[in-house]
C-alpha positions in Angstrom: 7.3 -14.4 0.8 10.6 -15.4 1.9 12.2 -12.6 -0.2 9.7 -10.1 1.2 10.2 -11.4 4.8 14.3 -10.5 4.1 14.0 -7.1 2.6 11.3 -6.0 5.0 14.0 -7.3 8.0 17.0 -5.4 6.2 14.8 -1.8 6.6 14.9 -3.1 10.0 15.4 1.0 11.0 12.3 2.6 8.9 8.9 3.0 9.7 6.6 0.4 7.7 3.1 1.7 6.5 0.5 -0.6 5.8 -3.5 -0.8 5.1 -5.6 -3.2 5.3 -7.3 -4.7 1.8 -10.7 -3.1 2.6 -8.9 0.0 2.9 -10.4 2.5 -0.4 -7.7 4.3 -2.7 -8.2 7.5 -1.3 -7.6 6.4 1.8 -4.2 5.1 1.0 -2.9 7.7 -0.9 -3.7 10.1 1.9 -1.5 7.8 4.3 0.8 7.9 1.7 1.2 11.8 1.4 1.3 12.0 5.3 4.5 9.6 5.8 6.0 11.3 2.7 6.4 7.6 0.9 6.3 6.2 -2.2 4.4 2.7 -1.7 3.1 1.2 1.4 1.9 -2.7 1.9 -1.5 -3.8 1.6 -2.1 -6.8 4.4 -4.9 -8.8 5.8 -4.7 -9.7 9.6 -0.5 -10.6 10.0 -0.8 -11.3 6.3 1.1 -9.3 3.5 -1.2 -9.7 0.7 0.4 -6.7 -1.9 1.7 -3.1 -2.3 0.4 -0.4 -3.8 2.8 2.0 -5.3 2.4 5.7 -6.7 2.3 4.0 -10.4 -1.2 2.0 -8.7 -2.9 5.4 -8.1 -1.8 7.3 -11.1 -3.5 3.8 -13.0 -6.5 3.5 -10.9 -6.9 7.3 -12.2 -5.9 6.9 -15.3 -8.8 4.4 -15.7 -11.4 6.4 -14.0 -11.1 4.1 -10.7 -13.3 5.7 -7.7 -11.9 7.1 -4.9 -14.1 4.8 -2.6 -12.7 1.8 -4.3 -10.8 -1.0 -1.9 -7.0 -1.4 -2.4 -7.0 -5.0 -2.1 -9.3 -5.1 -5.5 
């Protein structure tokens, strides 16, 4: 996570969105649309445990994922 840790450092001057892993698809994807961004992190506590990305959502669709179903999945 060192290599996370570093890039996350270097967009020292942008907002950061995150969710937590119990948070459903829907949910992030409407976080998403409000901050006008592409992929936010997925985290548990202080933990980065992922990302999901635009590509996730247009999957999870794609594959006839619920709305209601957690990110962290």
């Amino acid at each position: 996570m060192a290599i996370v840790r570093k890039l996350l450092n270097e967009k020292i001057d942008q907002k950061i969105f995150s969710v937590p892993s119990t948070a459903t698809v829907l949910e992030a994807l409407k976080l998403m649309a409000e901050a006008d961004t592409g992929a936010i992190l997925i985290n548990e506590g202080n933990r980065i445990t992922g990302i999901f990305t635009e590509r996730d959502a247009v999957r999870a669709m794609a594959h006839g994922t619920p709305h209601d179903t957690p990110v962290g999945t």
